[in-house]
C-alpha positions in Angstrom: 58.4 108.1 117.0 60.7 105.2 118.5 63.4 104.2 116.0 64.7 100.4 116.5 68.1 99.9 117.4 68.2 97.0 115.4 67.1 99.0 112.4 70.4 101.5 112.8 72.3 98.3 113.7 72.0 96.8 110.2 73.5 98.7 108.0 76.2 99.3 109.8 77.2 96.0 110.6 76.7 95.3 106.6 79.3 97.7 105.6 81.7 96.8 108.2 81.2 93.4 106.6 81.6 94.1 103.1 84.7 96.6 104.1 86.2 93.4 106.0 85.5 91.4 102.9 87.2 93.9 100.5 90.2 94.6 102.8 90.6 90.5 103.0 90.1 90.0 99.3 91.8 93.2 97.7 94.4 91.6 95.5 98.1 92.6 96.8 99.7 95.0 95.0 102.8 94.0 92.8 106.1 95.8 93.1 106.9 98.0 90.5 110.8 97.1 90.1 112.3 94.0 90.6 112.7 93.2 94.1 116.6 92.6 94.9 116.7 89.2 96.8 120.2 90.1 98.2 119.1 93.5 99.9 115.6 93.2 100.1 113.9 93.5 103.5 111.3 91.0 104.7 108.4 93.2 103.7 109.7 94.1 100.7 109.8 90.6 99.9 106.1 90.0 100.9 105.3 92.2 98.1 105.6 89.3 95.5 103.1 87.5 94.5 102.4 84.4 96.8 105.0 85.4 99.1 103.9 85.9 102.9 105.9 86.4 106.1 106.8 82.8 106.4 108.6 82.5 103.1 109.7 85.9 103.4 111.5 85.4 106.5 113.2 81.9 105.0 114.6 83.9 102.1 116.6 86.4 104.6 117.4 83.4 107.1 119.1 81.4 103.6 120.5 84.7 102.2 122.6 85.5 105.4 123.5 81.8 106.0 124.6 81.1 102.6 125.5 84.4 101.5 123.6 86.7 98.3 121.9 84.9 95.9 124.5 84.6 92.6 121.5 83.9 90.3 117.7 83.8 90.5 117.5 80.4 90.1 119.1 79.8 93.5 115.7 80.7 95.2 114.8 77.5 94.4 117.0 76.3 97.2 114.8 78.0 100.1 112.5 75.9 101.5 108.8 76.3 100.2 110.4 77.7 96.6 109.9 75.0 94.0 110.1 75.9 90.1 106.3 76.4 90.0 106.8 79.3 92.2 109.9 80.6 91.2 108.1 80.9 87.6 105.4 82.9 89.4 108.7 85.2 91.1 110.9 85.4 87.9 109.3 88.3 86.3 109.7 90.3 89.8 113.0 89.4 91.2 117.1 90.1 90.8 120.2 89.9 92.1 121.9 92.7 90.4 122.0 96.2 91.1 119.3 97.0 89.0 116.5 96.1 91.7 115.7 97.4 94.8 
């Protein structure tokens, strides 16, 4: 009995798909303190919501040029952080000692 190689082919390349395609879509994970934006590390800023490399790597850059955030609300002065997204961030950021 000849078997296809096609036919073995399929399925495979189906569930590689659909892993792709849950690996792509899988929600991120939120962080379950507050995330310190005076201490936090790049990746541990990527861990907010809507918050990639990019905008991760402009909050460092603006904390060690300006110095540590004094309120929240001074995210709003990196580039890319309007008040839409800081109201997305608010529930998930500090600048105290009480984050990480």
């Amino acid at each position: 009995m000849r078997i296809e190689p096609m036919r073995l082919l399929k399925p495979r390349i189906l569930a590689l798909c659909l892993c792709g395609a849950l690996l792509l879509g899988a929600p991120r994970q939120l962080p379950e303190h507050p995330v310190n934006l005076n201490t936090a590390t790049v990746t541990e800023l990527m861990q907010l919501p809507r918050v990639g490399p990019r905008t991760a790597e402009r909050i460092v850059a603006f904390r060690q040029e300006h110095g540590p955030f004094q309120r929240p609300e001074d995210l709003m002065n990196v580039k890319g952080i309007g008040e839409k997204t800081f109201r997305r961030l608010m529930a998930y950021i500090t600048v105290d000692g009480s984050g990480s």
